[in-house]
C-alpha positions, 0 to 999 in steps of 0.5 A: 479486562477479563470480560472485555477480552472475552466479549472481543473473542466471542465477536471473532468466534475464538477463530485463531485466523482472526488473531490480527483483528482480535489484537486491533480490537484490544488496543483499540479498547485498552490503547495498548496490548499488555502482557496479560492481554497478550496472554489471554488472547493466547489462551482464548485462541488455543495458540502459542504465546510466542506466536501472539507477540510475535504477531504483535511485534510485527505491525506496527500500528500495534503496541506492546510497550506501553499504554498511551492514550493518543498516538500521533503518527505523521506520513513521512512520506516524500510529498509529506516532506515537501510539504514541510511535515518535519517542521510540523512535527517539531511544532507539535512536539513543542506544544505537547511537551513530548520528545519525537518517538517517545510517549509522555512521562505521564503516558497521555501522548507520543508524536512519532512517523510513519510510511505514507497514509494514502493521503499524498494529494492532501498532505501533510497528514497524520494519524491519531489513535489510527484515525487519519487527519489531512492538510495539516497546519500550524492552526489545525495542530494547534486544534489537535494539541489542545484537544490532546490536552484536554483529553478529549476523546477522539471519537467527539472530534471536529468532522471537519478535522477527519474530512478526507477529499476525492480529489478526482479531476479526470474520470473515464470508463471506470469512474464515470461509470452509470452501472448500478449495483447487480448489473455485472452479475445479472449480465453474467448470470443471463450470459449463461443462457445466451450461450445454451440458447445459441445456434453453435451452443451444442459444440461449445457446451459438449460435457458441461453442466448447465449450471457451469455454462454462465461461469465459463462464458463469464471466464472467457470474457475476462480472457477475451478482454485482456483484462491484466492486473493493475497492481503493477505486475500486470499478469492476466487477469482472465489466466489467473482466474481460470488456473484457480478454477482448474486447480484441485479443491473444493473451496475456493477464494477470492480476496481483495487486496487494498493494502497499497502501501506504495509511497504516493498511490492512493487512488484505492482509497478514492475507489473504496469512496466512490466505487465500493459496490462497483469492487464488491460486485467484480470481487462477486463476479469472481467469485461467480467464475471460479466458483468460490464460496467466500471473500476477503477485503484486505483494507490497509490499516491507515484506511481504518475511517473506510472499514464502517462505510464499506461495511454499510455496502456490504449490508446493503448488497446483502439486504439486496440479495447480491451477497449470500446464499442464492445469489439472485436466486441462483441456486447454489450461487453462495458467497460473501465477503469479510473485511480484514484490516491491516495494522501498518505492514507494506509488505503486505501488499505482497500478495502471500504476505496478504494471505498469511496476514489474512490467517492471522500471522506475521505478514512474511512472503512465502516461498514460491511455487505454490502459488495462491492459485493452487495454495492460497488462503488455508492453503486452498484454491486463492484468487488475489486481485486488487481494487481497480482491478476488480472494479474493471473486471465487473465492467466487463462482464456487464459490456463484454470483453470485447468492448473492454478490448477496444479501449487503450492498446494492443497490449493494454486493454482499458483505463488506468487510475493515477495517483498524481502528486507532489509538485503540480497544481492540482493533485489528485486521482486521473483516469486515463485509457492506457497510452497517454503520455507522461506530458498529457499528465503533467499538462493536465495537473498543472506541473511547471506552471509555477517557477519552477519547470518539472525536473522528475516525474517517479512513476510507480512509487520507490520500486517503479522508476523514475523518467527526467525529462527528455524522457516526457514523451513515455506512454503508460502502459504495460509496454512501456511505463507499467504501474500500480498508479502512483505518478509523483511530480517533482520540480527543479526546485527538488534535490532527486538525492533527498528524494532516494534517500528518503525511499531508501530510509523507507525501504530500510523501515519496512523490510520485513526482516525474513530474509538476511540479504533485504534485512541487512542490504536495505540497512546497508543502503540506508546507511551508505545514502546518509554517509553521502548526506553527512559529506563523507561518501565516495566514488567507492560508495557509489560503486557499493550502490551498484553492487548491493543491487545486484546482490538483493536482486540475485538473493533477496525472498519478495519484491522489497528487496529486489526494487530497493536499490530503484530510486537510488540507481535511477536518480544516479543515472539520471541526475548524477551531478547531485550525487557528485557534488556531495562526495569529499574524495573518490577514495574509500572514506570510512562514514565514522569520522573518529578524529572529528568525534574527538572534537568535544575533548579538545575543546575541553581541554583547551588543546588543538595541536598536532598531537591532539588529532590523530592526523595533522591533516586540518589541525 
């Protein structure tokens, strides 16, 4: 073990800041991370042990508790579920002989769940030893459980059981794009002449070196774009570029976050597919604005098969002299860009909790002011963007911010990527300029072309919201339906309760513990949705609802916990009804029913009169 751990260190050059990687690394090797593991890469690290297992206790694609050969993880996710991954997963429990949740007597296999994988368009799915499977059946777990069985290593398994689609069915200016890899910064870099070489130049350059001029004018395309960010906040893009240029520092970064962990958004893994050099290059671009030295991509965990093909970009990008030193043989132009992969934390699509993962920590948002502008990675100068909108903003600076401008509306420059799916005929990635309508979606995926007329439609995953019906004719955009992509179709088939209960049980799973009012109101939440689910809720239940909202949105520390109470609130507006008909009284019902849990001793004792119940109520 000794010299493998060892050989794991040196690849990371014993950089404490790689300690999430070093720990990837030596699970993936020894199929668990024991104690003494946990000691060496203590001692290799110069960090205390305490820190390392608190690391390793975070994520939870990494495992302390024993070693287990294959680890099978089904998406739970609510398109998972609709697809029918519960019956799946019994079936697969029962071929493997294995209890859900729990590895093996003889440590071989463990069918467990987790959070949505990002494979909402082809579910169900699963991962194996972090590897992802899509479409799964009854045939393919069959195929699974024998090579479990057979002890077959993974890496020896059917392609075809790995193959993951694109499912795009309408592109647009981002996915139909025809540049080629260097455009946007040969188009940045020439933009700097043009500006030095311009009649009016003498006034707009006064003060500035010449080696700033192409920088700047790069920046002020960004501006002039109106480029914002598509992570669903949608800040603008050019502001926040330039506040991390202004800010004090002689080091800057730039990183990418690709850790959507939001239930029902994918469409980051079809960019990583068909649009890696086109994100690498505005990551560049970027970089090239700000004047930043290094990157990072943030790749999500349950997109591990990505990290060798985005790799191959990378290499390829350097051989071609659009990554390193001398950029285009501009000197001084110095930058590259280093994959980090995550380890199955949602909370880490929080931009700060990306940083502090990215340094090798648990993935706890910070407290904010400072923001990552000011101090971000190693408490410098961070500029924190996403895939889509990296891939946009090299798009402008190849055609120009106006051009970009002129596309979508006043207030929504540009396309949006959508991840549709759920009930509709034809999942999968859309690519519209903002404005389209909710309908226009629906209409081109094929939703309530079946039996069943469209019912919901969950806009942005669990903290988005959710629109019925009479609510079709809503535009997206940041003026009306903001998202981060995901566009979740339900139908009248659907029970919308199931559907927030089961975003609540996410939410409850993937807080990330810090702060006490989101540690415990999304447990609380959790627990009061499934004392309705068991026929024990009230009117006062729902009324607590409305309550715990408003305490986590007045108290909570990041973004979980504020957005938590969404699908619950939204379908109580919305579909009420669903919610009535499962409540016994609108008087106050404690969720633990104490006589009925007396139910076994009487029928062991043979007795059901009056004084073998705590009340004569249905005695």
């Amino acid at each position: 073990m000794t010299h493998e751990l060892q050989s794991i260190l040196a690849r990371h050059q014993f950089a404490p800041t790689h300690l999430l990687q070093v720990l990837r690394e030596v699970q993936d090797h020894y199929s668990w991370i024991a104690p003494e593991a946990l000691d060496y890469v203590a001692a290799g690290l110069g960090l205390p042990r305490a820190r390392v297992e608190g690391v390793a206790g975070f994520y939870s694609f990494l495992h302390s508790d024993a070693p287990c050969r294959y680890r099978l993880l089904f998406s739970d996710n609510i398109t998972d579920r609709m697809l029918g991954n519960q019956e799946l997963i019994d079936y697969l429990c029962e071929k493997l002989w294995v209890e859900r949740g729990h590895i093996s007597e003889d440590g071989l296999v463990s069918v467990s769940t987790t959070s949505c994988t990002g494979l909402c368009d082809q579910g169900p799915a699963l991962l194996v030893n972090g590897w992802a499977i899509p479409r799964l059946t009854r045939e393919r777990l069959d195929q699974i459980a024998e090579l479990v069985l057979a002890q077959t290593p993974v890496e020896t398994w059917p392609r075809e059981l790995f193959a993951v689609e694109d499912n795009i069915h309408r592109a647009d200016l981002l996915l139909d794009n025809t540049l080629q890899a260097g455009d946007a910064l040969r188009a940045s870099i020439s933009r700097g002449g043009q500006v030095e070489s311009a009649a009016n130049a003498r006034s707009w350059r006064e003060g500035i070196p010449a080696a700033e001029q192409g920088p700047l004018a790069t920046l002020e395309e960004i501006k002039r774009s109106n480029l914002r960010g598509r992570g669903g906040a949608g800040f603008t893009t050019g502001l926040k570029w330039e506040a991390c240029r202004n800010a004090q520092g002689e080091k800057r970064y730039v990183v990418c976050n690709a850790d959507e962990g939001e239930p029902g958004t994918f469409k980051d893994r079809v960019l990583l597919t068909a649009q890696a050099d086109l994100m690498f290059e505005g990551m560049t671009v970027c970089a090239y604005a700000i004047g930043a030295g290094k990157g990072f991509l943030y790749l999500r965990g349950e997109y591990r098969y990505l990290l060798e093909p985005l790799n191959a970009v990378l290499a390829r990008r350097r051989a071609a002299n659009l990554l390193g030193k001398d950029i285009l043989a501009q000197a001084g132009f110095d930058f590259d860009i280093e994959i980090h992969l995550g380890a199955g934390a949602y909370v880490c699509g929080e931009e700060s909790a990306l940083i502090e993962s990215l340094e090798g920590k648990r993935g706890i948002p910070r407290n904010r002011p400072p923001y990552p502008v000011t101090h971000g990675y190693l408490q410098r100068p961070t500029t924190v963007n996403n895939v889509e909108t990296f891939c946009a903003a090299a798009l402008v600076a190849a055609h120009g911010g106006d051009w970009y401008r002129g596309i979508g509306t006043a207030k929504s420059a540009g396309s949006k990527v959508l991840s549709v799916s759920g009930d509709c005929a034809r999942p999968g990635i859309y690519e519209y300029p903002f404005g389209v309508t909710v309908r226009q979606v629906l209409a081109d995926c094929g939703a309530g072309s079946g039996k069943s007329d469209t019912l919901a439609v969950q806009i942005s995953g669990p903290s988005g919201v959710c629109i019925a019906a009479d609510e079709f004719d809503r535009r997206i955009a940041f003026e009306d339906l903001a998202t981060a992509g995901a566009f979740t179709v339900f139908d009248s088939s659907r029970d919308m309760f199931e559907v927030a209960r089961n975003f609540a049980h996410f939410f409850a799973h993937e807080s990330c513990g810090f702060c006490t009012p989101c540690r415990v109101g999304t447990a609380m939440l959790r627990t009061t949705m499934d004392k309705i689910a068991d026929g024990h809720g009230t009117l006062y239940d729902l009324a607590e609802i409305e309550k715990l909202d408003r305490v986590l949105n007045q108290s909570a520390h990041c973004g979980l916990g504020h957005t938590a109470c969404n699908p619950t609130l939204d379908t109580m507006k919305r579909f009420r009804p669903t919610y009535e008909r499962r409540l016994k009284s609108h008087d106050f019902e404690p969720a633990f029913d104490l006589d009925g849990a007396l139910a076994a001793a009487r029928r062991m004792t043979g007795r059901d009169d009056a004084g073998a119940h705590l009340s004569t109520e249905g005695a």
